[in-house]
C-alpha positions in Angstrom: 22.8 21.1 7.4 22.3 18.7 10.7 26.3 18.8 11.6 25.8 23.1 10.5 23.5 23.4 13.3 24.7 21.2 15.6 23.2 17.9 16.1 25.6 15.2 16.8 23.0 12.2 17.0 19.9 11.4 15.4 17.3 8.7 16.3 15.8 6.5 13.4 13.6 3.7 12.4 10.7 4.3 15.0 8.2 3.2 12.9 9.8 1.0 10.5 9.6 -2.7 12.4 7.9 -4.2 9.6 10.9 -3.2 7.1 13.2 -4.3 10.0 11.3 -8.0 10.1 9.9 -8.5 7.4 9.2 -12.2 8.1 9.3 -13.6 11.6 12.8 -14.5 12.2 13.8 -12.6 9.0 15.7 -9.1 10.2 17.3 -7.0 7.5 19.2 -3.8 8.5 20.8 -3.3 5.3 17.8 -0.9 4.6 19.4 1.6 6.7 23.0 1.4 6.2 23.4 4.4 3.7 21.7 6.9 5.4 23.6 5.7 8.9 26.8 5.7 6.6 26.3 9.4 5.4 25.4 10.5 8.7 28.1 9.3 10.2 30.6 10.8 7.5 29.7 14.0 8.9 30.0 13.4 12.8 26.6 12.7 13.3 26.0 9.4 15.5 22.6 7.3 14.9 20.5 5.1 17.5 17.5 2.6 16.1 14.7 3.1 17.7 11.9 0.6 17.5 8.8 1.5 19.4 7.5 -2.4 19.5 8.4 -5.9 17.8 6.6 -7.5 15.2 3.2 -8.5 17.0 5.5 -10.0 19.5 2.6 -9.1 22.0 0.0 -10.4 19.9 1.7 -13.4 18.8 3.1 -14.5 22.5 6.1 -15.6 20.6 8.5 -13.0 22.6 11.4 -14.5 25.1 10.2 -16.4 28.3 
């Protein structure tokens, strides 16, 4: 329906840090791999959007 009506690139995973890292240090993009996979299958590109790190801010743990 997407590739139908014309969309060639969609924009994921705003929300989803805390599935991204779920454990300081610990990343897993597996999580997302099908749906980029299926996308993609049909022309459809995908960018990973994270709005913010895992209470990098909070923590004061981001790079220096």
């Amino acid at each position: 329906m997407m590739a139908a009506a014309g969309v060639n690139i969609v924009r994921m995973a705003e929300f989803a840090w805390d599935r991204i890292e779920p454990q300081p240090g610990n990343f897993e993009f597996s999580i997302f791999d099908e749906t980029i996979d299926a996308l993609g299958t049909v022309g459809i590109d995908t960018i990973l959007c994270t709005l913010r790190c895992r209470d990098i801010l909070e923590r004061g743990t981001g790079p220096r």
